[in-house]
N, C-alpha and C positions, 0 to 999 in steps of 0.2 A: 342176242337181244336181252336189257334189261327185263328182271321181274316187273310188273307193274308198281310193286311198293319199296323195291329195293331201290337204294342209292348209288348212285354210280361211282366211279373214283372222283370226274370233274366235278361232281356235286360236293362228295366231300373235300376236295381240294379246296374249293371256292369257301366255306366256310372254315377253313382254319386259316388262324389267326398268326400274322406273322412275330408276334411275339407271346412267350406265355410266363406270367410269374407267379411264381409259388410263394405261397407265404403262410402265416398261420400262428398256434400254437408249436414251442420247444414241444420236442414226443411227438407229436401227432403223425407224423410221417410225412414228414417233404421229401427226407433222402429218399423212401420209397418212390414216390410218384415222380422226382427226379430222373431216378433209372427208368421208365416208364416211358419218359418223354426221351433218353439217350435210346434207347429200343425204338421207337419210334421214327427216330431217323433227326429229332434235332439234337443243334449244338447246345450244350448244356453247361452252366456256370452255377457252381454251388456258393451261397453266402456273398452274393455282389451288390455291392449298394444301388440302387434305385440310380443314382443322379449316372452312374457309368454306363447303364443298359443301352441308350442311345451311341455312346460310343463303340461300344461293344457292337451293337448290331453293324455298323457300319464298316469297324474292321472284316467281319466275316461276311459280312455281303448278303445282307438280310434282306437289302435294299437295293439289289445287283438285278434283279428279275428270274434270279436260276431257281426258285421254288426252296429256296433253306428258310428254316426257322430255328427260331430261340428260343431255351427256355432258361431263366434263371431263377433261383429262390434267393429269398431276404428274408432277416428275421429284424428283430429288434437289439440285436450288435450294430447295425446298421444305423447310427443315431439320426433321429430325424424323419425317421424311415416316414411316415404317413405323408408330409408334406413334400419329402423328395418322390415322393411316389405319385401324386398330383402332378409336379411340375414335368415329370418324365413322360408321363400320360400323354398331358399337351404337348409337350418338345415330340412324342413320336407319331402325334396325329398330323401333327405340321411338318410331320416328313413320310406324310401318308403312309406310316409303319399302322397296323392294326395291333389289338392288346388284350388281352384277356388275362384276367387275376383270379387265381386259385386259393382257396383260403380252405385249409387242412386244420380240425379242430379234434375235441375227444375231450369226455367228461373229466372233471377234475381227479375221480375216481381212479378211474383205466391210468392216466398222466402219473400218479403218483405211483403207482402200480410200474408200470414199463419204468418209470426210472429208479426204483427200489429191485427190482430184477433185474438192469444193467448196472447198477451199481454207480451210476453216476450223477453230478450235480446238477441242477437247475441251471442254465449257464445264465439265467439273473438273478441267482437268489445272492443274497447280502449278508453278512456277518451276522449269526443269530438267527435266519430266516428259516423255517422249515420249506419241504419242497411245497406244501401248500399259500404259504405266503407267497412264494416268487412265480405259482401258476396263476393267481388271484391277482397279482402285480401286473401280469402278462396280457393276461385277460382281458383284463379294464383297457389298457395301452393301446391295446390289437381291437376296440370294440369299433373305431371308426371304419378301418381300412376292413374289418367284415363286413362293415355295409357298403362299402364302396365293392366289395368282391362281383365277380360275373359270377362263379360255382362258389359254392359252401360246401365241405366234404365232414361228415363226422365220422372218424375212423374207429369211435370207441368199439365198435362189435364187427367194424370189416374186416374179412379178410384180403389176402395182398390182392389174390387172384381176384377178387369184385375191384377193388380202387383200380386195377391195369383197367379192365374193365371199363368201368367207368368212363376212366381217363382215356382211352382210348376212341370208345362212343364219342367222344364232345371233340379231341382234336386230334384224331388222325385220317390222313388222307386218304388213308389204304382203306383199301375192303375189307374184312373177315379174314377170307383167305391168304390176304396178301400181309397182314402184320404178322405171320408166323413161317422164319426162313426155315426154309425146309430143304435140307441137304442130301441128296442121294447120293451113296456111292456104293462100288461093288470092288468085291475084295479075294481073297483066297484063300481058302481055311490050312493049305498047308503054311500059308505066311504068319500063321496067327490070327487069333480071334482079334474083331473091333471090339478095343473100351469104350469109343464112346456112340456107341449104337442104343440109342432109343427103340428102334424097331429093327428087327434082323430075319429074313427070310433065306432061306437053303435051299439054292436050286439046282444040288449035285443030282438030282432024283433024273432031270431035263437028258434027252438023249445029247451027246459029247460031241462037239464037231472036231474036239482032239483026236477024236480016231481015223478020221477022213487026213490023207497023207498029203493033198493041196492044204487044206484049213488047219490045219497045225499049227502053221506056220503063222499063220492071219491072227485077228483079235475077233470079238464080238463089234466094233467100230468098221469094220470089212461087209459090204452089201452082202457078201455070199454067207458068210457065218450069220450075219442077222438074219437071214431071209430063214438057214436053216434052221434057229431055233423057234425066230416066233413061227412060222409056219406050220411047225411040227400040231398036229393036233394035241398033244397032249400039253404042252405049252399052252397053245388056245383053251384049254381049260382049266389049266391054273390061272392063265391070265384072269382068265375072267370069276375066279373066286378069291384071286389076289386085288383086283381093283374093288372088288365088293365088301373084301376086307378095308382098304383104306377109305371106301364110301365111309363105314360105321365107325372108324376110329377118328380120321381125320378133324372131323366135327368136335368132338371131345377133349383133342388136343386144343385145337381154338379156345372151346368151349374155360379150362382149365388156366387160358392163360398164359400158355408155354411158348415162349420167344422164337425159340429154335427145337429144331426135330431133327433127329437125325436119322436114315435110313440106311441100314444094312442087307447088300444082295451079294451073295455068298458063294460061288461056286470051286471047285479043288484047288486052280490055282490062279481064279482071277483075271483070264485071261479072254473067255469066251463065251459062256452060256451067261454070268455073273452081269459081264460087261452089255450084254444085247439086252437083258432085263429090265437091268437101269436105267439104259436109256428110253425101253418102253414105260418105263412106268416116271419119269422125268415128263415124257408126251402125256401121257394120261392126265399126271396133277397138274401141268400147265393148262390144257383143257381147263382144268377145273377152277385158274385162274387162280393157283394158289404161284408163292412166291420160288420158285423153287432154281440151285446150284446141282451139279453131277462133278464128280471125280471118281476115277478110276485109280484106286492105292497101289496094286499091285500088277498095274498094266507093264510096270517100266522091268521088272522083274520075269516078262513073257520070253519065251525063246519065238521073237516073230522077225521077219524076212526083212535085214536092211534098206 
């Protein structure tokens, strides 16, 4: 059962918009909040003219009933851009597409700044123009379609991790738990350590159903080997200060921003204690209604019973 004050998925479903466009000040971070929105789960087009978006959505099936969305950004390369962006509006509400426009800004200051530290040019400044003439050009140009905007973002002092944030709050469908994939697998230290373990726990400590002359043969994915490790009492009490561990971190990771997590469960060769872990603790964060995948790296490596 829902919290009283929390949001369910259908709720956030129901208010995200089947289309979303990024636009803004050059520097302010669109390519950022772009990746945001491809995390997110929609299909994403960078620098596309306004007048094509309705095309675009109907190639991909915006307008198919299957729950996709779009997002694309425009800048002012896009000539035209303010009135193509009017008439695309109307062309999408007349194909009862929904809209929402993002408009990413940052003080003139910070602007000169990020593009004096990357080392690159205005892409509208003109012969002779410093980079504050061609932000002051920009500026003016972009003053309509900010007030036409649904969000206004000033990124001069945001970090990435608040704009996901942010962006995330206004148009994603998931929950909390569910924007961050969270992948478990279990491994074997004689195979090698995982490089890409975010969190890595070692559960060579756990009594071995390798030494049992039936379970040898078996994986941790066998009833009888799982039954023997989580049953073990001492298992039951790691479980239960390993789940109290991911109570206090898991939060943090969201908290932070982080896309993807990856989980490391570690036992000699991957084959049994490592395997029955992951999958208990895969049960756990589903429970918890977080997004979560399992593999097993070094199962195919087990000597188990054709």
């Amino acid at each position: 059962m829902a919290e009283p004050n929390s949001i369910t998925s259908a709720e956030l479903a129901d208010r995200v918009p089947d289309i979303v466009i990024i636009t803004g000040m050059s520097g302010s971070g669109r390519t950022q909040a772009m990746h945001v929105f491809e995390d997110m789960g929609y299909y994403c087009i960078d620098n596309l003219p306004p007048s094509l978006i309705l095309q675009l959505a109907q190639i991909v099936g915006i307008n198919s009933g299957v729950g996709r969305h779009l997002c694309v950004t425009s800048d002012l390369r896009s000539q035209g851009l303010f009135d193509e962006l009017l008439d695309t509006i109307d062309a999408l509400a007349q194909h009862e597409l929904s809209c929402k426009i993002v408009f990413l800004e940052a003080s003139d200051e910070v602007l000169i700044r990020r593009y004096s530290e990357n080392r690159r040019r205005h892409p509208l400044a003109k012969r002779g123009d410093t980079t504050a003439d061609a932000i002051q050009r920009e500026r003016m140009a972009l003053s309509d379609i900010r007030d036409r905007a649904d969000m206004v973002i000033d990124t001069s002092r945001m970090r990435t991790t608040t704009l996901r944030k942010r962006l995330q709050a206004a148009f994603s469908e998931l929950t909390d738990q569910q924007l961050m994939d969270v992948n478990v697998f279990s491994f074997g230290f004689k195979h090698g350590l995982p490089v890409e373990a975010d969190l890595m726990i070692d559960v060579r400590f756990l009594p071995n159903p390798f030494y049992d002359p039936e379970m040898r043969t078996m994986t941790g994915l066998d009833k009888k080997v799982a039954d023997f490790v989580i049953d073990n009492p001492k298992t039951q009490e790691f479980l239960d200060a390993w789940f109290r561990l991911l109570d206090a971190v898991m939060p943090g990771y969201i908290a932070e921003g982080k896309p993807q997590l990856s989980i490391a469960i570690g036992c000699t060769g991957g084959q049994h204690r490592s395997v029955a872990i992951a999958e208990a603790t895969v049960r756990y964060l589903e429970r918890q209604q977080y997004h979560v995948g399992i593999s097993h790296r070094d199962l195919a490596k087990a000597n188990v019973r054709g």
